[in-house]
C-alpha positions in Angstrom: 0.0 0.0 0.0 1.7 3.5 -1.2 2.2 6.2 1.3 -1.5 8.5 0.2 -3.5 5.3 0.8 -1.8 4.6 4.2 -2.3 8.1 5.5 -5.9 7.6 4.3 -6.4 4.8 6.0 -4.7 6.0 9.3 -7.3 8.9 8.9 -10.3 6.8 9.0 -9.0 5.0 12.0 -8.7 8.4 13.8 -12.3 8.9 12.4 -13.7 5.8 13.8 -12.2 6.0 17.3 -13.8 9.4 17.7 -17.0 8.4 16.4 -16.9 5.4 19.0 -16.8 8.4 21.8 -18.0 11.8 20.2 -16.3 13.4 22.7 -12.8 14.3 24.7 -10.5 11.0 25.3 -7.8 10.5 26.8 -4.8 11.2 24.4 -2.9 7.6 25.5 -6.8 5.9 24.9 -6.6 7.6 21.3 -3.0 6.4 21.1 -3.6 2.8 22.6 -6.8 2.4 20.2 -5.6 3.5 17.1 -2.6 0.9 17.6 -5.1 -1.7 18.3 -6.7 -1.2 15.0 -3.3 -1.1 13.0 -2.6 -4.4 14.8 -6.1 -5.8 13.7 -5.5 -4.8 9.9 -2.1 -6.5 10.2 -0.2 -3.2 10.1 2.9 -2.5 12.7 2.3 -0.3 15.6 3.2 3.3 14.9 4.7 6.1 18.0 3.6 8.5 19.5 5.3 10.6 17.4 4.0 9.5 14.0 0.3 9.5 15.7 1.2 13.4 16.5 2.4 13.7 12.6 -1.2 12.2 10.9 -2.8 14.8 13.2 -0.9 17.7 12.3 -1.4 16.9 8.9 -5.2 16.3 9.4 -5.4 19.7 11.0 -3.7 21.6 7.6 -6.2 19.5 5.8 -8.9 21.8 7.7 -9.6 19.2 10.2 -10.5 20.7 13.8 -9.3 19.6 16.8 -9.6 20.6 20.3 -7.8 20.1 23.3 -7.9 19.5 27.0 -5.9 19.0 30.1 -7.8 16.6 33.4 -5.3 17.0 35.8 -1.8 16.4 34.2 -3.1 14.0 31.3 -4.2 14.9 27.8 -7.1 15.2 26.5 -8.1 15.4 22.6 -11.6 15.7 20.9 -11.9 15.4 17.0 -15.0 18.2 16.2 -17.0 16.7 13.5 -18.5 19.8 12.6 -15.9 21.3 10.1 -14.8 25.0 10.2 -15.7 25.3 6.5 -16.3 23.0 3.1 -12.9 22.7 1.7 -12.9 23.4 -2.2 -10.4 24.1 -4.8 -9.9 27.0 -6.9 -12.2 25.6 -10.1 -15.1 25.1 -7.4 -14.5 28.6 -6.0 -14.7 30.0 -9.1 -18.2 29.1 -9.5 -18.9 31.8 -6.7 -19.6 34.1 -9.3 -21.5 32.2 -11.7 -24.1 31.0 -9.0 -24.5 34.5 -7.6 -25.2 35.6 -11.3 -27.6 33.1 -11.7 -29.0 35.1 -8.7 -28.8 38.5 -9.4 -32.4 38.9 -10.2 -32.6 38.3 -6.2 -29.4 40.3 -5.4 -31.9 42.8 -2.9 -32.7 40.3 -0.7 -31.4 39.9 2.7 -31.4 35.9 2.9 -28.8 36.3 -0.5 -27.4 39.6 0.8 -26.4 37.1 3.8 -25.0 33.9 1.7 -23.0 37.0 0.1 -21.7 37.9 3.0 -20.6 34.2 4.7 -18.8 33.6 1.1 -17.1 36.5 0.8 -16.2 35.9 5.1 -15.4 32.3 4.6 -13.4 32.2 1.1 -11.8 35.6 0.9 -13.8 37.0 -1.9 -14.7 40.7 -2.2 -18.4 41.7 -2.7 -17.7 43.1 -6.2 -15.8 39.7 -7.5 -19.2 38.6 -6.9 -21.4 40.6 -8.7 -19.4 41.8 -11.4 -21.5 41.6 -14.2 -18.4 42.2 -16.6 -17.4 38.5 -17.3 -21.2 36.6 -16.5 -24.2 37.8 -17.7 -27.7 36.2 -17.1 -29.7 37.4 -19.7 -33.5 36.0 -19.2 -35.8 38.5 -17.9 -36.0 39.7 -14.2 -39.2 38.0 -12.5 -41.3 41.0 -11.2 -41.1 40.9 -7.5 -39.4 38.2 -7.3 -38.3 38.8 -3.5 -41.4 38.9 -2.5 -42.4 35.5 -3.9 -39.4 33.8 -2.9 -40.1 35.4 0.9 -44.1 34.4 0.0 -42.8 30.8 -1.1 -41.1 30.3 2.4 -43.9 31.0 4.3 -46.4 28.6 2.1 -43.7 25.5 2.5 -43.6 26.6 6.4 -47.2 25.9 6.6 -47.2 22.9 4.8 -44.1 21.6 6.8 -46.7 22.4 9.9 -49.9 21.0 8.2 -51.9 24.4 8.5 -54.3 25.7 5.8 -54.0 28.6 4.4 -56.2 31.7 3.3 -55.5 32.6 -0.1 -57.0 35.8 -1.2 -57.0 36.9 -5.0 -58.9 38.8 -7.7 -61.2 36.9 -9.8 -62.1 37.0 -13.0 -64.6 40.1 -12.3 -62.3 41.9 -10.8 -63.4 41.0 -7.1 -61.2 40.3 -4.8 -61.9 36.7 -3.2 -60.6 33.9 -1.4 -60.2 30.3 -1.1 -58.8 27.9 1.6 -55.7 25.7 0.5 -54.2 22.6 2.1 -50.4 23.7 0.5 -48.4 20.9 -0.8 -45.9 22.2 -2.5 -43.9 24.8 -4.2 -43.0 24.3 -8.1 -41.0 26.6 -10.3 -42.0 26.2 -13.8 -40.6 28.4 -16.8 -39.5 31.7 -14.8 -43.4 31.7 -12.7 -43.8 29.8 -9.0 -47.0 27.7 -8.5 -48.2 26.5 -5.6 -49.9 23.1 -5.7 -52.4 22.1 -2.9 -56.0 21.0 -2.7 -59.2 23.5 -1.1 -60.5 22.7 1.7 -63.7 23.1 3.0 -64.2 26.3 5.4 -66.5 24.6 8.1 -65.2 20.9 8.0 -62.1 21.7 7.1 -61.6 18.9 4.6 -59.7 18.6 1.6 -61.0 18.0 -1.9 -59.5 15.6 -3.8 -58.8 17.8 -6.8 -55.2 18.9 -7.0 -55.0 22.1 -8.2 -52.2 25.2 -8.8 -52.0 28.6 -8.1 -49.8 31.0 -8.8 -47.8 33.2 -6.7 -48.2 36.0 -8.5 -51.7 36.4 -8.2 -51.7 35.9 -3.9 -52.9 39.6 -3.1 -50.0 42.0 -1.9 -47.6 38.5 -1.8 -49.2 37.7 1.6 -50.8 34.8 3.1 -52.2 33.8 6.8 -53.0 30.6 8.5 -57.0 29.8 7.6 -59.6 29.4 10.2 -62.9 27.7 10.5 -65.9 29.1 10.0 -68.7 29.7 12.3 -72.1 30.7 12.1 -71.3 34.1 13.9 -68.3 34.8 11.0 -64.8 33.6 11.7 -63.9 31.7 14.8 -60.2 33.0 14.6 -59.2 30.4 17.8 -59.0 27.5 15.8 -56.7 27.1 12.7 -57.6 24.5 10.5 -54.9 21.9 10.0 -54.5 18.6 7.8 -51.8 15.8 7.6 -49.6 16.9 4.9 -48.4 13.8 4.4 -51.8 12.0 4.1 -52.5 14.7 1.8 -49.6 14.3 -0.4 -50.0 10.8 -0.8 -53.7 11.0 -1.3 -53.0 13.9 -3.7 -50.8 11.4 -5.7 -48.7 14.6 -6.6 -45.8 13.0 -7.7 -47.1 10.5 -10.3 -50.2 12.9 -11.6 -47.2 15.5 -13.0 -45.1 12.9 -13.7 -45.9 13.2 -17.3 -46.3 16.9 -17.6 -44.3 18.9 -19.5 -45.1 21.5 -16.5 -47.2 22.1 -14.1 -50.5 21.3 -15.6 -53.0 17.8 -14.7 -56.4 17.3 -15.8 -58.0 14.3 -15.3 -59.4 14.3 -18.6 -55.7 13.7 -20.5 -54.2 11.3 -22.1 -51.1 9.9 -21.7 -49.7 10.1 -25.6 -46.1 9.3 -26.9 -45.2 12.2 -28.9 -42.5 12.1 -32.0 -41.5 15.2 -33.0 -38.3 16.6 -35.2 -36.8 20.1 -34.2 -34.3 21.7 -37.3 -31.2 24.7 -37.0 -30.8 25.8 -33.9 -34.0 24.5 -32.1 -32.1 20.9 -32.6 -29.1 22.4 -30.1 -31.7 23.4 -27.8 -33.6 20.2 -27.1 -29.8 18.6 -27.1 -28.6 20.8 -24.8 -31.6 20.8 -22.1 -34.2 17.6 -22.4 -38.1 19.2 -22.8 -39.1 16.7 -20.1 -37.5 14.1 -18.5 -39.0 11.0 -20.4 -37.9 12.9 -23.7 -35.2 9.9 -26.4 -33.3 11.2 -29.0 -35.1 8.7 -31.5 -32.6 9.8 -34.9 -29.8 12.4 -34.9 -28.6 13.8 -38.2 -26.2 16.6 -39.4 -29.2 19.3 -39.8 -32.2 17.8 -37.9 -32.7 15.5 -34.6 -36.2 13.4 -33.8 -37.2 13.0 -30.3 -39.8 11.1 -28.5 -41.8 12.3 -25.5 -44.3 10.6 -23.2 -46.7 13.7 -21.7 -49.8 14.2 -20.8 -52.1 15.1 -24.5 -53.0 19.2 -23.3 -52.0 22.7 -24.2 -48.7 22.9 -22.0 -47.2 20.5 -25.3 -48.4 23.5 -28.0 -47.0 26.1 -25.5 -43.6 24.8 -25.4 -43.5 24.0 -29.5 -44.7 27.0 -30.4 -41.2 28.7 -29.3 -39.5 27.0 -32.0 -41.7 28.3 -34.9 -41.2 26.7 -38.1 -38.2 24.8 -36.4 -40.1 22.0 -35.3 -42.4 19.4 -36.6 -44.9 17.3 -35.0 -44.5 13.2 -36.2 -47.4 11.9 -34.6 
């Protein structure tokens, strides 16, 4: 065994001990132990010395450990929770590149904060990363898109807790309305966050069993409150309706229902169709470079055209996305 795969091993020895005890031990029990094992893997017994070595060496590797005196004798505890994720200089790089990615969100405090921790952590100045100069992110800004991110927090805290919400909006005359939503969860589909969930009824407090979306641009000044029951003198506001989210979401059948949509779109009334469909030019690079859905099989792949297969639900989300690619594209089926 060459000298990097001994050390490695040595390491995980070190590892294992402290895991056995998850807290200070005697330095001669951390020697005595770590000889045991050598013997038990048929390797010679090391020193003191070289024991003292691998840990020095673990330490530059970012390793922390802390030490103790009990009276005259040593004490040494290996802390499992590292000072901070050790990358190399092509993964720092990337700094930039994710917090471009970002920039539509570069006002709000929670990334303000991430900014902050990198820049602490890896030695980066704030303008190495948001310099626009070198990355550029050129899809459109969503419109308040802080507050939807802060709205979509708040929604996934209330389904983590298994509280119904009240979801007021604007309806189609204008009016402004509301419903009461068992939230399930949060989806981001094609730059717009939907929320999926199922009503619930205001004086039983039960679910439907239609799974619907709503969007999180139309919640009414981006805010949403717990939802209470009804009573016959109004609202009684001392009891919050609450479900079992994760009766819900298996009863929901979330997961398998959008399966085979293209986005974020179920009707019970669609069919489940295998689509073949040819994209020419530059569409071609497109659906090469990023699949249109997860089921989607390059079916034929020539110089100036490339066939694809799809298996989707049969609804308007599949003339939606075509319709991008103009004359580019031609449906098979």
């Amino acid at each position: 065994m060459n000298t990097t795969a001994l050390y490695k091993n040595y390491k995980l020895i070190i590892e294992k001990i402290f895991f056995q005890f998850n807290d200070y031990i005697l330095k001669s029990m951390l020697f005595e132990k770590f000889n045991n094992y050598l013997e038990a893997e048929g390797y010679e017994k090391k020193s003191i010395k070289t024991l003292d070595r691998i840990i020095e060496k673990m330490i530059e590797e970012d390793y922390e450990f802390l030490f103790g005196l009990e009276g005259h004798k040593r004490l040494i505890k290996l802390n499992f929770t590292p000072n901070k994720l050790l990358l190399n200089k092509n993964e720092m790089n990337a700094f930039p590149l994710i917090f471009g990615n970002m920039q539509t969100e570069d006002e709000l405090p929670t990334v303000k904060k991430i900014k902050e921790l990198v820049s602490h952590e890896y030695g980066f100045k704030e303008k190495d990363l948001i310099d626009s100069k070198y990355f550029v992110k050129t899809e459109p800004e969503i419109n308040n898109h802080g507050k939807i991110i802060l709205l979509a927090g708040k929604l996934i805290s209330y389904a983590k807790k298994g509280i119904a919400v009240k979801y007021w909006y604007k309806n189609k005359q204008g009016i402004e309305d509301f419903k009461y939503i068992a939230p399930l969860q949060i989806r981001l589909y094609d730059s717009r966050y939907y929320l999926l969930g199922l009503d619930v009824d205001s004086e039983t407090g039960k679910a439907s069993d239609i799974l619907k979306n709503y969007s999180l641009d139309t919640f009414l000044n981006y805010e949403v409150g717990q939802a209470y029951y009804e009573s016959v003198d109004g609202l009684n506001e001392t009891k919050v309706i609450t479900f079992d989210h994760d009766a819900l979401y298996k009863k929901s059948d979330l997961n398998n229902k959008l399966k085979h949509s293209i986005g974020i779109w179920y009707d019970p009334e669609n069919q489940l169709r295998i689509f073949k469909i040819k994209f020419y030019d530059w569409a071609k690079g497109i659906v090469l470079n990023k699949k249109l859905h997860y089921s989607q099989k390059v079916i034929e792949n020539k110089a100036n055209y490339v066939t694809i297969q799809l298996a989707i639900w049969d609804n308007h989300e599949i003339d939606f996305i075509l319709g991008r690619f103009g004359d580019k594209c031609e449906r098979l089926d």
